[in-house]
C-alpha positions as CSV (number, residue, x, y, z in Angstrom):
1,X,-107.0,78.5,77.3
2,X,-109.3,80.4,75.0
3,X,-107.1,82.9,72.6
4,X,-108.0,86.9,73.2
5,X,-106.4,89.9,72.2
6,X,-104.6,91.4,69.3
7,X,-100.9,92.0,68.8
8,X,-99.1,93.8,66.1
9,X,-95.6,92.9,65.5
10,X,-93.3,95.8,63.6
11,X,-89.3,94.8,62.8
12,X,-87.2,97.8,62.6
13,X,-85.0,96.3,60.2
14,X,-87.8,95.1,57.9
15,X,-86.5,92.0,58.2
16,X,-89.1,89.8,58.9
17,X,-87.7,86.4,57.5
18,X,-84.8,86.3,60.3
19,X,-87.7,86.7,62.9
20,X,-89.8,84.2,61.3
21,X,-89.5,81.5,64.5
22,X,-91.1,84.4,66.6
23,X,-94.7,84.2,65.3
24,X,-95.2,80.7,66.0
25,X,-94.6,81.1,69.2
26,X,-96.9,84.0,69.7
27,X,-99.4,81.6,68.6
28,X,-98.5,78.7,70.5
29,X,-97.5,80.3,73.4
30,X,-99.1,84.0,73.7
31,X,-102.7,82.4,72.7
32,X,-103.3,85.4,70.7
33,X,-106.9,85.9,69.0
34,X,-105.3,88.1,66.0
35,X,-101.6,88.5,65.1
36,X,-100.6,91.2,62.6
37,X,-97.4,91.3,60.9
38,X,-96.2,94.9,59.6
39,X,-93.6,95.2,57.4
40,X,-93.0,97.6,54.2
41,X,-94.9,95.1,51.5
42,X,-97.1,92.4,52.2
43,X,-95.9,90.0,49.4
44,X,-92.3,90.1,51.1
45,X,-93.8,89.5,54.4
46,X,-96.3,86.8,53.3
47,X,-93.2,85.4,51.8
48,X,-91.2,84.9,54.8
49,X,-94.3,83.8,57.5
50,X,-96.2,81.5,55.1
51,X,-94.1,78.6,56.5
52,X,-95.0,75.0,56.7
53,X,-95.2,75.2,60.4
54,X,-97.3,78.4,59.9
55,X,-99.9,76.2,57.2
56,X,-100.0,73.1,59.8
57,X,-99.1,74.6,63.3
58,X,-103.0,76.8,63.2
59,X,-100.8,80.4,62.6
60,X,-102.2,80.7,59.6
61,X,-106.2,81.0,61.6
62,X,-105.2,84.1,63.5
63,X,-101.9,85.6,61.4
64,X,-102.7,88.9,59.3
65,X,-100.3,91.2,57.3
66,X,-100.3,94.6,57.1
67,X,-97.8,97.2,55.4
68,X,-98.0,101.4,55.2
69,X,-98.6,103.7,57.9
70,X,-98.2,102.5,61.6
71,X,-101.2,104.7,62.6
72,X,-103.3,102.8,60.2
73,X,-102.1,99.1,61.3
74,X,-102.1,99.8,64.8
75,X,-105.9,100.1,64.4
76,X,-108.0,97.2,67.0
77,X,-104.1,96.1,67.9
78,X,-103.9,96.6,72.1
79,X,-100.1,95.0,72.5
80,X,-97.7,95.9,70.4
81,X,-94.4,94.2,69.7
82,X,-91.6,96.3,68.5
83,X,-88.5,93.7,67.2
84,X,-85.0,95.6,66.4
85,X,-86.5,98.6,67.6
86,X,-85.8,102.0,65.9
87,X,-84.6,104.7,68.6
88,X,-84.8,107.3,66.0
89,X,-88.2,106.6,65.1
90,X,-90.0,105.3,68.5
91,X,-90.9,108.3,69.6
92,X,-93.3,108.8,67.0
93,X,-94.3,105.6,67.0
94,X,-95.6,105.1,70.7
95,X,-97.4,108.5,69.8
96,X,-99.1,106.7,66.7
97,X,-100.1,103.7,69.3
98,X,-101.5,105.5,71.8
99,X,-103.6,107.4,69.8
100,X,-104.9,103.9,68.2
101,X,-106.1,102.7,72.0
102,X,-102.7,100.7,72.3
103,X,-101.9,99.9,76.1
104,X,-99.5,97.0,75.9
105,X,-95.5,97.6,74.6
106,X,-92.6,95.5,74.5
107,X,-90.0,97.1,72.6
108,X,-86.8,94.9,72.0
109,X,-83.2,96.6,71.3
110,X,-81.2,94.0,70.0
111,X,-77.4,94.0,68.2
112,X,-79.0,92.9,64.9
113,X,-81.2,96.0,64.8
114,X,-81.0,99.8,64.2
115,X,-80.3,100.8,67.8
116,X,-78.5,98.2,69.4
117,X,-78.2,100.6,72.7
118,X,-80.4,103.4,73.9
119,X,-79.0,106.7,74.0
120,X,-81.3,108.2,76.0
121,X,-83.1,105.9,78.2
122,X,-84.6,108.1,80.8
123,X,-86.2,109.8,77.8
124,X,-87.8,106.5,76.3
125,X,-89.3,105.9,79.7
126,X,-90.8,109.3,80.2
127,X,-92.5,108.7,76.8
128,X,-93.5,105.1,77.7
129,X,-95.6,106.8,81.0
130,X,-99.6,105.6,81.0
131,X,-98.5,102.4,79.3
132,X,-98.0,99.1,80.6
133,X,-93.9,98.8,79.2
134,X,-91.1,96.7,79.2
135,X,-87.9,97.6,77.3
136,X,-85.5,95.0,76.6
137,X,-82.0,95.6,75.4
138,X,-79.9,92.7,74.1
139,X,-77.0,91.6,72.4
140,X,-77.0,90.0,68.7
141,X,-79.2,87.1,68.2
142,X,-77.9,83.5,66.9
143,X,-79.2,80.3,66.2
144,X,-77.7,79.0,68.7
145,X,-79.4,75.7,70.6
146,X,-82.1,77.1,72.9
147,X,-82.3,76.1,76.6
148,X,-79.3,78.1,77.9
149,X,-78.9,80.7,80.9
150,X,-80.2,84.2,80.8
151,X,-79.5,87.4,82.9
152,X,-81.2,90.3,83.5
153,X,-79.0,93.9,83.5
154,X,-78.8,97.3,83.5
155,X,-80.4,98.4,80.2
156,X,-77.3,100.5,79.8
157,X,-75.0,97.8,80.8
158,X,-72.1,98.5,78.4
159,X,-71.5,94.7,76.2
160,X,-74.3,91.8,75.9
161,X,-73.0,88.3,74.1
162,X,-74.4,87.0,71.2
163,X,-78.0,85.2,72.4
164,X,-79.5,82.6,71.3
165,X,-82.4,83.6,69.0
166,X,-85.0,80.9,70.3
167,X,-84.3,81.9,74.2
168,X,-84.9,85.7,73.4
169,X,-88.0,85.3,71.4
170,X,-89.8,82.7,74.2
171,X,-88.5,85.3,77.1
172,X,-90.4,88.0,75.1
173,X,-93.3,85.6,74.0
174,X,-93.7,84.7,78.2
175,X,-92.7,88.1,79.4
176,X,-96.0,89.8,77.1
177,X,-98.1,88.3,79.5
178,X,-96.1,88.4,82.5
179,X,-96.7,91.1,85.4
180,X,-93.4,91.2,86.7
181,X,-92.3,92.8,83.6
182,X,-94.1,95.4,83.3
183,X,-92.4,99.3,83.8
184,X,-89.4,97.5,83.2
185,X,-85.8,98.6,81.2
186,X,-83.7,95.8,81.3
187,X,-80.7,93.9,79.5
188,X,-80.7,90.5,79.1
189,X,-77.4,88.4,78.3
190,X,-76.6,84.9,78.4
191,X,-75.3,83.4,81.3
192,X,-73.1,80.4,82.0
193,X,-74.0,81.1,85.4
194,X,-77.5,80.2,85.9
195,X,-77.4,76.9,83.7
196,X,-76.8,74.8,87.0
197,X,-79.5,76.2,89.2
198,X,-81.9,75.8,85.4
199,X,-81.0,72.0,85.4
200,X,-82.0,71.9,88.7
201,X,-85.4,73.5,88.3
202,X,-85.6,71.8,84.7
203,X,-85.7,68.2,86.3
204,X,-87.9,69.3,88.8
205,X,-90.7,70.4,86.2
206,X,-90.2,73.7,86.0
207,X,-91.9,75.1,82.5
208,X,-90.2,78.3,81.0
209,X,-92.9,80.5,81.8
210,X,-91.6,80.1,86.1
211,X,-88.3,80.5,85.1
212,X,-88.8,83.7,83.5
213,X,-90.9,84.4,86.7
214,X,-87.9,83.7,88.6
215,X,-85.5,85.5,86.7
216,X,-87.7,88.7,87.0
217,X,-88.2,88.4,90.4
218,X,-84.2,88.5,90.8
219,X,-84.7,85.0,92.4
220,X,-82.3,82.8,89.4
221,X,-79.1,85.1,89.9
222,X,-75.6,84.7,88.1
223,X,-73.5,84.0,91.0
224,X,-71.5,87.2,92.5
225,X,-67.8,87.4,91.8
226,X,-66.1,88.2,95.3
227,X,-62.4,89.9,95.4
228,X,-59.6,87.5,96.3
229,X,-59.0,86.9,99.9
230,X,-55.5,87.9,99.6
231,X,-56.4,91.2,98.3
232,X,-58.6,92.1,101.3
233,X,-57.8,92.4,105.2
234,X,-58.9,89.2,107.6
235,X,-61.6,91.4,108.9
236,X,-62.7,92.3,105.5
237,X,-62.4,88.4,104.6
238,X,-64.1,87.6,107.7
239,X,-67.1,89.9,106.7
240,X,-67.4,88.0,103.0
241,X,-67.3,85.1,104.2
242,X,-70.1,85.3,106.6
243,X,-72.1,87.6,103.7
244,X,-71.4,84.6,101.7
245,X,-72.9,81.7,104.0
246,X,-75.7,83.7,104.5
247,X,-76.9,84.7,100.7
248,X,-76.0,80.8,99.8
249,X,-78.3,80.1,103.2
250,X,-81.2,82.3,101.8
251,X,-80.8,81.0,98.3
252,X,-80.2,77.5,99.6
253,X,-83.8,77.7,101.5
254,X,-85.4,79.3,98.5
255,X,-84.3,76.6,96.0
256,X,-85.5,73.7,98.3
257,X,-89.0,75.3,98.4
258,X,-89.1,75.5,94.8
259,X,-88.5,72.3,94.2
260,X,-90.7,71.0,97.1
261,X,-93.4,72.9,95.1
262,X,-92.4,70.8,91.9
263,X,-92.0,67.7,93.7
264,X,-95.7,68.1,94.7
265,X,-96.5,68.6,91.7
266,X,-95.3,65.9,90.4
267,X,-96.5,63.7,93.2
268,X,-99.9,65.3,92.1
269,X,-99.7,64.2,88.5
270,X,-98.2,60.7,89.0
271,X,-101.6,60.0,90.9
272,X,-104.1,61.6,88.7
273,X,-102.5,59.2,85.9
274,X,-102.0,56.4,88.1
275,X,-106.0,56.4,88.7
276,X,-107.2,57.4,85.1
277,X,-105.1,54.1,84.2
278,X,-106.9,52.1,86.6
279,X,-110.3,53.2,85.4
280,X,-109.1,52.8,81.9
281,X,-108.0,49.3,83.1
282,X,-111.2,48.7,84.4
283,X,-113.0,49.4,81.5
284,X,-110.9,47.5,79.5
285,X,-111.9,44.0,81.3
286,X,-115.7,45.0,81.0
287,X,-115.3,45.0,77.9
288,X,-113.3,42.2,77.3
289,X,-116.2,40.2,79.5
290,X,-118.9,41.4,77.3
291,X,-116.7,40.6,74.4
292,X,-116.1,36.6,75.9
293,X,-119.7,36.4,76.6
294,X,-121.2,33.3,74.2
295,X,-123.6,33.7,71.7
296,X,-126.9,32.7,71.6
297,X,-127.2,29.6,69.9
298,X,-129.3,29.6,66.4
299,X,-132.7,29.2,66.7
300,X,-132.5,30.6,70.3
301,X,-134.9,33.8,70.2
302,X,-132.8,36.6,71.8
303,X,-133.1,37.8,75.4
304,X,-136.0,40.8,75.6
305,X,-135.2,43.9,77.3
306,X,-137.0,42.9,80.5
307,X,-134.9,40.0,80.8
308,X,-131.9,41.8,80.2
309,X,-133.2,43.8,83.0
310,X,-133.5,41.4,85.4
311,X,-129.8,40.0,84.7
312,X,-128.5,43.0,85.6
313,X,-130.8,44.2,88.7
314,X,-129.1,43.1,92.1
315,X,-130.5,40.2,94.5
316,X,-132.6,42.2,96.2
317,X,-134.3,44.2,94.0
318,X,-135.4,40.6,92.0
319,X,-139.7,40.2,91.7
């Protein structure tokens, strides 16, 4: 996939060494043609970014640094990426990005930052109109092992978990380019619920990017917790229980065309390998024929080109 575009990356708490692991993935994963870093000196950001896997991973071909005035960096940048995102100072900000020819912003909230919750969402929207936005609130990021459940919530919802570091940074990387998430306020929390339904889809050959696709679409749920029985009348238990058979129906049906998809898939790729190993298998006993072939014996002038020819014509074609 060719790289295009430019993104500039801003950390509201100038803390670009603890969000080191997110630049390789914009460039492994965003495909980005120019990736700026902003922070408030270039030697301490250089510092932090000039990793080995930034000198031998190809980050180092399309990573810039840039410190000062937003308005100034924002300049050629059309996405920008706003990590531990300032409330007090966003405002300005979008203005400042706008005004540069910006039209892609992903601002995320997280526990770790200034503004771990939004005091004014409908406000940040209203200034967000004419852009293509997604607002992500979350809790406080971890390193904790990657691969586990996610949930999407109200972007007011009251308390996210600790996340793991890794999973928020590839759901932003994915969700950049993603159309479902755009015009967008959302929380997302970890979720002990979704890890089955993920294995599923996991051993199925799922990538990421479809499961963020699937978690957008409200399609890989955490399952609803129902009131006791006991606490409700039999008609009332008589109604849940139906309600139940038939979301676990629908979700039953859309599971098993999901993983009919990746079974075809895979079907797919097993026989695109199976035949580039018979053709490499086939080339490998030409070669081994030509190599067994004996040598003409000293003395013995070498075959011309015409005879050469004539070995190799069929049958019927022979003079």
């Amino acid at each position: 996939m060719d790289r295009k575009g430019s993104i500039i990356v801003t950390d509201g708490s100038d803390n670009l060494y603890a969000s080191r692991t997110l630049f390789p993935m914009l460039n492994d994963y965003g495909r980005y043609q120019s990736i700026v870093a902003h922070g408030s000196d270039i030697a301490t950001t250089k510092k932090a970014l000039l990793t080995r896997h930034a000198r031998y991973g190809g980050l180092l071909d399309v990573l810039s640094f840039a410190d000062g005035s937003l308005a100034d960096a924002f300049a050629g940048a059309d996405t920008w990426l706003a990590i531990n995102a300032d409330e007090a100072v966003l405002a300005a900000s979008i203005d400042a990005a706008v005004a540069a020819g910006v039209t892609r912003v992903v601002i995320l909230l997280t526990g770790n930052g200034p503004t771990a919750g939004l005091a004014d969402a409908g406000a940040l929207e209203a200034k967000l109109e004419g852009l293509d936005f997604t607002v992500i609130r979350t809790g406080s990021l971890v390193d904790d092992e990657v691969g586990g459940g996610l949930k999407l919530a109200d972007v007011d919802v009251p308390v996210c978990d600790d996340v793991s570091k890794g999973d928020v940074f590839r759901f932003v990387t994915e969700a950049l380019s993603l159309p479902e998430s755009l015009g967008r306020l959302f929380s997302l929390c970890p979720s002990e619920g979704t890890v089955p339904t993920l294995k599923q889809l996991r051993l199925s050959g799922f990538e990421r990017r479809e499961e963020y696709q699937l978690l957008l679409n409200a399609q890989l749920c955490e399952p609803e917790v129902e009131p006791k029985p006991e606490e409700m009348t039999a008609e009332e238990q008589e109604l849940v229980l139906r309600s139940e058979a038939e979301v676990a129906a629908e979700r039953e049906a859309e599971l098993k065309a999901l993983l009919a998809k990746a079974r075809a898939r895979g079907e797919a790729m097993q026989a695109r390998l199976a035949y580039e190993e018979k053709e490499k298998e086939a080339h490998r006993k030409e070669q081994e024929q030509y190599y067994k072939a004996p040598l003409p014996a000293d003395g013995d002038a070498p075959p011309s080109t015409s005879d050469a020819d004539e070995v190799d014509k069929p049958s019927g074609d022979a003079k």
